[in-house]
KEKE-933363 format. One line per field, with one value per residue (C-alpha): residue in three letters; x, y, z. Coordinates in steps of 0.05 Angstrom, whole numbers. Layout:
REM residues N
aa	(ala; ...);
x	(X; ...);
y	(Y; ...);
z	(Z; ...);
REM end
This chain:
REM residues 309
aa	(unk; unk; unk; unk; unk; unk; unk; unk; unk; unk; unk; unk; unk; unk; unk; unk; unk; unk; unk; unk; unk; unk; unk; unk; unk; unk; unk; unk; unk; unk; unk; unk; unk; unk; unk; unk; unk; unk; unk; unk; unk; unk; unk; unk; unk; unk; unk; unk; unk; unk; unk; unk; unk; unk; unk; unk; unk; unk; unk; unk; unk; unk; unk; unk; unk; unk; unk; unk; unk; unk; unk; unk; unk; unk; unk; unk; unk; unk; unk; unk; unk; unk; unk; unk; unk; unk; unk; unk; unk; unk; unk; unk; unk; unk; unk; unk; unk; unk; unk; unk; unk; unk; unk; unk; unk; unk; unk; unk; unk; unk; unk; unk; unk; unk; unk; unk; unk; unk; unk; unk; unk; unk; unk; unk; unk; unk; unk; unk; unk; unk; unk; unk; unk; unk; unk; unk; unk; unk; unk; unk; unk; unk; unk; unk; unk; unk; unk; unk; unk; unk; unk; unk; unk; unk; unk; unk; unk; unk; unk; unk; unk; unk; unk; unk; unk; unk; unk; unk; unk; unk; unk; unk; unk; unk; unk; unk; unk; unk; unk; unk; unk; unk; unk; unk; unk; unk; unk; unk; unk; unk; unk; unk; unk; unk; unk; unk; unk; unk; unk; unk; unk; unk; unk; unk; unk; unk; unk; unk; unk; unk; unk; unk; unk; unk; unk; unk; unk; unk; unk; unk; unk; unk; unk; unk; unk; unk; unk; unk; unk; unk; unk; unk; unk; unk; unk; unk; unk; unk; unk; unk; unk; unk; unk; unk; unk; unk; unk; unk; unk; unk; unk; unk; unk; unk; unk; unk; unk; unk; unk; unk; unk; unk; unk; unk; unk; unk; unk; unk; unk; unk; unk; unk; unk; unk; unk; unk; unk; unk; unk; unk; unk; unk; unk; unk; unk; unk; unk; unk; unk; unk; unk; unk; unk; unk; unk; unk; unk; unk; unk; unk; unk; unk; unk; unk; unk; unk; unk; unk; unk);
x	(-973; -923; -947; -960; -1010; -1042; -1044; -1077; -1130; -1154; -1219; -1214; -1288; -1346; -1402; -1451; -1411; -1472; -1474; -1414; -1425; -1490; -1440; -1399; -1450; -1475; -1409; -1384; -1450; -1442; -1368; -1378; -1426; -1385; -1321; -1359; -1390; -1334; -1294; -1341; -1330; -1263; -1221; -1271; -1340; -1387; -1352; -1336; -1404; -1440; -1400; -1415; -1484; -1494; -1460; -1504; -1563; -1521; -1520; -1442; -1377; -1360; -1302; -1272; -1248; -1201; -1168; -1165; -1125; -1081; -1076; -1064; -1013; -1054; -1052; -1130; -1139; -1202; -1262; -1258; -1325; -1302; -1222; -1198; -1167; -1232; -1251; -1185; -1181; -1256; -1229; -1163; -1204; -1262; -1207; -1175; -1236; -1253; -1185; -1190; -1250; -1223; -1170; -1222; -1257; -1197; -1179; -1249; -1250; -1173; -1210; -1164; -1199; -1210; -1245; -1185; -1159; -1230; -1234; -1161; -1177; -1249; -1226; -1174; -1237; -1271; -1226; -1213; -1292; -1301; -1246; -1292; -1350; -1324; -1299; -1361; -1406; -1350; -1369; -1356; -1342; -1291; -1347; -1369; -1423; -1455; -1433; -1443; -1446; -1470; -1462; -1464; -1531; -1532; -1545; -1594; -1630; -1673; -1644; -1707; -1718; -1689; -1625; -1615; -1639; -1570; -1546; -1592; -1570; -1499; -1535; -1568; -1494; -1465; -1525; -1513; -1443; -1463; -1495; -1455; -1401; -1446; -1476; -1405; -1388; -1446; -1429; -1357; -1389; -1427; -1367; -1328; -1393; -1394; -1315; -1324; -1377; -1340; -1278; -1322; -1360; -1320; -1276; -1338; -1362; -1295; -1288; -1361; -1376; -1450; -1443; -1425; -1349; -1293; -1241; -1189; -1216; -1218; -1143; -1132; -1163; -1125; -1062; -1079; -1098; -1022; -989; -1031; -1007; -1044; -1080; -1057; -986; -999; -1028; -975; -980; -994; -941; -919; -935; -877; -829; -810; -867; -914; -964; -944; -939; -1017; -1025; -1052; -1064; -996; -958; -996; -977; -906; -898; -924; -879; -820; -843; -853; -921; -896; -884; -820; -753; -685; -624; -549; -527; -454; -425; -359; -351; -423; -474; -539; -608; -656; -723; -748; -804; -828; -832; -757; -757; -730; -784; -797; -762; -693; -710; -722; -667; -617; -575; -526; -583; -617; -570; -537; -599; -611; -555; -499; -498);
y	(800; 746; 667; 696; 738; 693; 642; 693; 704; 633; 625; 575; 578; 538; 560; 516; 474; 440; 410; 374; 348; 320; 287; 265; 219; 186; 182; 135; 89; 88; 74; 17; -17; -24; -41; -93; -112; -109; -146; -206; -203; -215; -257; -293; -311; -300; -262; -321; -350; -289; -297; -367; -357; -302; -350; -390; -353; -322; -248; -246; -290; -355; -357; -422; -371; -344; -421; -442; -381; -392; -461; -446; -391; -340; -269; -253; -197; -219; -163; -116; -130; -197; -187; -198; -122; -90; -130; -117; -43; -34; -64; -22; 52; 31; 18; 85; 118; 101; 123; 194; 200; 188; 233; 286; 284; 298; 349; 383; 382; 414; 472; 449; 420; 477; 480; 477; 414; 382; 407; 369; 306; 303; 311; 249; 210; 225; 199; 127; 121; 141; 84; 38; 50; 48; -24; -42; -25; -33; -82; -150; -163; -220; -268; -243; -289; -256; -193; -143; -78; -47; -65; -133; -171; -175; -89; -86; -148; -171; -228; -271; -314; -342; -348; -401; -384; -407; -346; -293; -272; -257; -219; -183; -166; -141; -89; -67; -60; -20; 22; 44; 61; 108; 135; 141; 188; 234; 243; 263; 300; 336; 355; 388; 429; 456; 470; 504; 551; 557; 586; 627; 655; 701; 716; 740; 788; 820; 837; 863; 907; 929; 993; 945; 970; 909; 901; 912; 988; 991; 976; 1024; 1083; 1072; 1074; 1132; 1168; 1145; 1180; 1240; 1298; 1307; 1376; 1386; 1376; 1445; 1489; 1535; 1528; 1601; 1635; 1632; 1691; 1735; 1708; 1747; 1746; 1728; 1762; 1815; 1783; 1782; 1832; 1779; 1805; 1767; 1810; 1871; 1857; 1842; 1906; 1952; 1922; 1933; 2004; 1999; 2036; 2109; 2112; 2081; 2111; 2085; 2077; 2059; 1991; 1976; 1903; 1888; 1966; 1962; 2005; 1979; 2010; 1987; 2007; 2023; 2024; 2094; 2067; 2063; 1985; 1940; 1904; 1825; 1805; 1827; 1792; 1733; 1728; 1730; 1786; 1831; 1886; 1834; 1835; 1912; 1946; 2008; 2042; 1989; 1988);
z	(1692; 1729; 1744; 1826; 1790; 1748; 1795; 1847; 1790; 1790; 1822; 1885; 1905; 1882; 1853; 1877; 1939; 1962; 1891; 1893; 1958; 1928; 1873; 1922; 1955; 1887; 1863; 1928; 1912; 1835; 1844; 1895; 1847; 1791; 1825; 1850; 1776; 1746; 1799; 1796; 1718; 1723; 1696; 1659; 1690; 1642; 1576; 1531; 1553; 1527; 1466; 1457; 1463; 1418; 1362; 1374; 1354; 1302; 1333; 1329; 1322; 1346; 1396; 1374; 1305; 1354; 1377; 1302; 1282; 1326; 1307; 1242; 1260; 1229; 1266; 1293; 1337; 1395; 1392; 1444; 1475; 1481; 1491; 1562; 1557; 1573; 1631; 1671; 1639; 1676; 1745; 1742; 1725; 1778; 1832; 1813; 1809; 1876; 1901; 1871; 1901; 1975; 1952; 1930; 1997; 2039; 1995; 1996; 2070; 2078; 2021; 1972; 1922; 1876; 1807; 1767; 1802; 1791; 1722; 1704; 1746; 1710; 1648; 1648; 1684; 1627; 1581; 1612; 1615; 1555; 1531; 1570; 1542; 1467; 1484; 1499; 1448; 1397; 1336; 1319; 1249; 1250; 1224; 1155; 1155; 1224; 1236; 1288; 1268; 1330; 1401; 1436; 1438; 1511; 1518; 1451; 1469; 1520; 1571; 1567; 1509; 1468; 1523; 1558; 1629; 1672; 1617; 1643; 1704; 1670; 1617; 1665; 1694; 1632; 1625; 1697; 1684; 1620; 1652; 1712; 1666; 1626; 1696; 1713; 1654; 1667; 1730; 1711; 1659; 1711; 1757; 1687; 1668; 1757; 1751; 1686; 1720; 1779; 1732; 1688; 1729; 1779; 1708; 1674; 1735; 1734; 1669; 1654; 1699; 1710; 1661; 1613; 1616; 1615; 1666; 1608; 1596; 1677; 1682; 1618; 1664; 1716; 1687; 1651; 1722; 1753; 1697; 1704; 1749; 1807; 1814; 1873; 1857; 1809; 1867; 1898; 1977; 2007; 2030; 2109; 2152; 2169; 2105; 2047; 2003; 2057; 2102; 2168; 2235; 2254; 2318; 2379; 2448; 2466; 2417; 2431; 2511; 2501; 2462; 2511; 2563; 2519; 2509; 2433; 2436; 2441; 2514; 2529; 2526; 2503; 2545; 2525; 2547; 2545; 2518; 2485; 2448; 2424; 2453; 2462; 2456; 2508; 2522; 2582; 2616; 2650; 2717; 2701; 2701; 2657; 2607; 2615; 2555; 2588; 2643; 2610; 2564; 2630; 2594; 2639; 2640; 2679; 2738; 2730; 2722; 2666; 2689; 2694; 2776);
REM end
C-alpha cells in the first residue's frame, strides 16, 4: 500500500461534529478568561506579594532568600510558582491558544479541520498546559525551616483569614487562574479523546465486518478470486452454424424461396453458360426464365438471356 493510499484511508469525518462545535464555544470563553488573568498577572502584580505573605505566616519561603543570594554571589534558583518564567510562559500559551483556535474555526468551516489535525494540535496543547499547571503547584523547598511540599497556599487555603484583606482579591486571582488552566486541559483533553473516536471508529467498522470476518481476510479473498480462472473462461463457445464442425444452414422460408426460384427443388433444368473457356451450369426456371439471383448479381446471363442472344 503507497502514502496516496494511506493517506486516502484516514478518516476526515467527525464523529460527533455538533460536539466540537459545542467545544468550540466554551473554548473561546475559557480562553478569553485566562488571557485576560493571566495578562493582568503580568509582569508582577501580585506574585511576590503572595509570596511575601505566605512567609509571613510561615506556609513557604521568604523572597528576600532570593536578594541575599545574590548578594552573596551564591547561585539560588527562584521556585517556579513564584519565578517570573511561569507568569510570561501562561500569557505566551493563552495568546497562542487563542490563535489556534481562530485558526481551527476557519479551518472547520473550509472542512478541513480533520481528526488527525485536531488530534496533533491537541496533543502539543496538552503538553504546554500541562507545563503550566506543574509550575504551579510545584513545591517550595528553598526554606528548610518552612517548606512546601505541596502546592502554593493561595490554591489549598482559603483567601479569608488570616490574609490580609488588600491580599484577597489577588488570592482570589491566582485560584481563578488555577483553575482555567486545569479547565483548559480538560477541554483539550476532551478534543484528543473526540479525534481518537473519530479515527477509530470508521477503522474498526472496516475491518470487522458484521459476520465477524476482518477486512484483512476480506482482501485475502479477493485476491485469491483475481487469480482464479474464471468459469467461464473454461466453457467452449458453441460452434457457428454453417462452419466445419458446426450445425447445417437452418431451412427459413427465405432460403426455402430463393431455392425454388433457382430451381434447386427438383424442377429446374440446367443450361450451359459460356465465360472465358469455362462452361457454366445455370439453372433455369421452367417458364424458361432466368432465376432472381442472376439477375441480381448483374452477370452476362443477365443481359444475353439463357441462350447467349
Amino acid at each position: 500500500m503507497g502514502v496516496k493510499d494511506c493517506l486516502a484511508a484516514i478518516p476526515r469525518q467527525w464523529k460527533f461534529p455538533k460536539a466540537i462545535l459545542y467545544l468550540f464555544g466554551i473554548e473561546l470563553l475559557i480562553e478569553i478568561a485566562a488571557l485576560a488573568l493571566y495578562g493582568i498577572a503580568q509582569p508582577d502584580l501580585y506574585r511576590t506579594r503572595l509570596w511575601q505573605e505566605g512567609s509571613v505566616h510561615g506556609w513557604n519561603s521568604n523572597p528576600n532568600v532570593i536578594i541575599y543570594a545574590y548578594a552573596n554571589y551564591k547561585p539560588i534558583s527562584t521556585p517556579l510558582p513564584w519565578s517570573q518564567f511561569i507568569t510570561d510562559f501562561n500569557v505566551v500559551i493563552s495568546v497562542l491558544a487563542l490563535f489556534i483556535l481562530l485558526c481551527k474555526g476557519i479551518m472547520y468551516i473550509c472542512k478541513i479541520f480533520h481528526p488527525l489535525i485536531s488530534l496533533i494540535i491537541h496533543a502539543i496543547l496538552i503538553a504546554l498546559f500541562a507545563v503550566s499547571t506543574h509550575a504551579q503547584v510545584a513545591p517550595d523547598m528553598l526554606d528548610p525551616d518552612h517548606p512546601q511540599p505541596g502546592a502554593p497556599w493561595y490554591i489549598t487555603r482559603s483567601c479569608g483569614d488570616p490574609v490580609r484583606e488588600s491580599l484577597r482579591g489577588y488570592c482570589q486571582q491566582a485560584k481563578a487562574s488555577f483553575a482555567v488552566t486545569i479547565i483548559l486541559l480538560f477541554v483539550f483533553a476532551v478534543y484528543t479523546l473526540l479525534s481518537f473516536a473519530s479515527l477509530l471508529g470508521p477503522i474498526c467498522s472496516r475491518r470487522f465486518s458484521k459476520g465477524g470476518k476482518s477486512s484483512d481476510d476480506d482482501d485475502a479473498e479477493a485476491q485469491s478470486l483475481q487469480q482464479r480462472p474464471w468459469e467461464m473462461a473454461q466453457v467452449n463457445p458453441p460452434p457457428t452454424p454453417g462452419t466445419t464442425g458446426g450445425l447445417k444452414s437452418p431451412m427459413t422460408p427465405r432460403t426455402t424461396a430463393f431455392n425454388t426460384l433457382s430451381g434447386q427443388m427438383g424442377r429446374g433444368g440446367k443450361v450451359k453458360g459460356k465465360g472465358k473457356g469455362k462452361e457454366k451450369a445455370t439453372a433455369v426456371r421452367p417458364d424458361g426464365r432466368l432465376p432472381l439471383r442472376h439477375h441480381i448479381s448483374m452477370g452476362d446471363e443477365t443481359y444475353r438471356g439463357p441462350n447467349g442472344s
